[in-house]
C-alpha positions in Angstrom: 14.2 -3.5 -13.4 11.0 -4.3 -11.1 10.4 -3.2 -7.7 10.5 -5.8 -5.0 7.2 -5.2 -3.2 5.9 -7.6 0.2 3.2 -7.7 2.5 3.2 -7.4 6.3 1.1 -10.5 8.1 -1.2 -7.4 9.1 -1.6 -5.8 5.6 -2.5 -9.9 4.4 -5.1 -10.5 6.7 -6.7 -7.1 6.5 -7.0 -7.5 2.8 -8.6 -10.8 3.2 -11.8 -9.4 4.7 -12.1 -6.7 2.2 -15.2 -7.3 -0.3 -15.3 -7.4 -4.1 -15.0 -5.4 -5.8 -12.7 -3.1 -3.2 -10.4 -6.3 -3.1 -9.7 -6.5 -6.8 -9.3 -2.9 -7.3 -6.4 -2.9 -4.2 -4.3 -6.4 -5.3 -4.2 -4.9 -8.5 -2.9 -1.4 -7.0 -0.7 -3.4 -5.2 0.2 -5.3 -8.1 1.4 -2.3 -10.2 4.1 -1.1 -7.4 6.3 -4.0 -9.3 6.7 -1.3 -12.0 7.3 1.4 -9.2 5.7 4.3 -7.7 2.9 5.2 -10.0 -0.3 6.0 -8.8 -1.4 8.5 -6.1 1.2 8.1 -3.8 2.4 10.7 -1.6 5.0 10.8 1.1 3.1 11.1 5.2 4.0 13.7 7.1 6.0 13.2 10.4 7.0 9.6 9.4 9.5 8.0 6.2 6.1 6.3 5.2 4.2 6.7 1.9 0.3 6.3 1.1 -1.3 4.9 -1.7 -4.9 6.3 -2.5 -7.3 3.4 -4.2 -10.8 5.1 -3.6 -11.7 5.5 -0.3 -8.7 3.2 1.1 -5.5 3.8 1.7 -2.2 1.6 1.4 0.4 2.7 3.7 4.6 2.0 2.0 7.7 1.3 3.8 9.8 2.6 0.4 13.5 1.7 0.3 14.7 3.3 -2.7 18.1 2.5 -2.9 17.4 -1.2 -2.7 14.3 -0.6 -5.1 12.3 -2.4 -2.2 8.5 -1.4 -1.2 7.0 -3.0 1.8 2.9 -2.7 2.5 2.8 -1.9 6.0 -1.4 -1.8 6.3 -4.2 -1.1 4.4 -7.7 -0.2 5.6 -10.1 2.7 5.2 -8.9 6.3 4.9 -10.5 7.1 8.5 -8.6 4.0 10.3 -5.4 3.4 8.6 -3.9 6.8 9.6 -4.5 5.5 13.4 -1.8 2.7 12.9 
């Protein structure tokens, strides 16, 4: 059974403005949540969040388990997104 995986408004339009080939290499990351939580994903400390590592970006997950749901909260560069 696939994951259900969506993207916050902010997570859209912050992936618009990222160059090729960094864009590619994150849709696709992005893309392979449908099969579940592979990847370099760890659980944040002090929140319920997880973070997906692509390079030097990061993906920040709302993961609901249960409901096999994952929800991309924000994505930008490792020094930035953690400010969120």
């Amino acid at each position: 059974m696939e994951w259900q995986v969506a993207l916050t408004d902010t997570a859209k339009k912050r992936i618009a403005k990222i160059p090729q080939p960094e864009k590619g290499r994150i849709l696709k990351a992005i893309d392979k949540l449908h099969g579940g939580l592979d990847g370099d994903i760890r659980p944040m400390k002090g929140c319920d969040d997880f973070r997906l590592r692509i390079g030097g970006w990061r993906i920040i997950l709302s993961v609901d388990i249960p409901s096999r749901s994952i929800l991309v909260k924000y994505v930008d560069t490792r020094g930035d997104v953690y400010k969120h």
